[in-house]
C-alpha angles and dihedrals in degrees: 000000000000084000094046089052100049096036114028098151096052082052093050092050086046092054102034084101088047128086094209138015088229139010120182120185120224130220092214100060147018094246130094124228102233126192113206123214099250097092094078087069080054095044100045092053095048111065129200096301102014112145094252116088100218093099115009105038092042092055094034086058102047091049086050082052105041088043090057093049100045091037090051093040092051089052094055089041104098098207093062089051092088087045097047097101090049107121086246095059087039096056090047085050097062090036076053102053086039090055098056089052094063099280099311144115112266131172101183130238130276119357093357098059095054087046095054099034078049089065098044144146099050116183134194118182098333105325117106122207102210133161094267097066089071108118087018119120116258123212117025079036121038090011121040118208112280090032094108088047088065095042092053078045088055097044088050086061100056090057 
């Protein structure tokens, strides 16, 4: 989705051969779902956080997504219990959390709240978690599309 934003004619020159952008087959039926290509012309005009939900709230969706189940794996996963309060796992634990209240910033109520607003800010390569992001919009805002994909990169590196 990120390539097909930022370089739709160079999607639209890799498909021309192609009937459809995308086809899945189903196990419930014999047909096929098939994504014309059309929907460049809808994804060029929208932009990252356009009104229409084609590009942004797709992505945005899959990232909330991808950032719950590698959050949540990392944490079952014994060798990164000795590396969790490294600034990098912190940082995935609040995009995580963020990411479970409708892809925005959250502290919690009650004792939660004052432990988590205790620990803050929070950085990663520049970007600072702090008390006043509660209530703003995650990813296409705090976080651009790819920058999960460096942070995963950072916290490899860790292990």
């Amino acid at each position: 989705m990120t390539w097909l934003k930022v370089s739709t004619n160079n999607a639209q020159e890799f498909y021309k051969s192609y009937a459809h952008i995308i086809e899945l087959d189903c196990s419930v039926t014999t047909q096929k779902i098939k994504v014309d290509k059309s929907i460049l012309g809808l994804i060029e005009k929208e932009g990252f956080n356009g009104p229409t939900p084609v590009f942004s709230q797709t992505l945005v969706n899959f990232y909330r997504v991808f950032t719950i189940a590698v959050k949540d794996i990392i944490w079952e996963e014994s060798y990164f219990q000795p590396l969790l309060q490294n600034s990098e796992l912190q940082f995935l634990k609040h995009l995580r959390n963020g990411c479970a209240h409708n892809n925005k910033f959250f502290w919690g109520n009650g004792k939660q709240r004052q432990d988590t607003i205790q620990k803050l800010p929070v950085s990663w390569r520049g970007k600072v978690i702090k008390e006043k992001l509660e209530g703003t919009k995650l990813y296409m805002d705090f976080m651009k599309p790819g920058d999960i994909f460096f942070l995963l990169f950072d916290i490899s590196n860790l292990v």
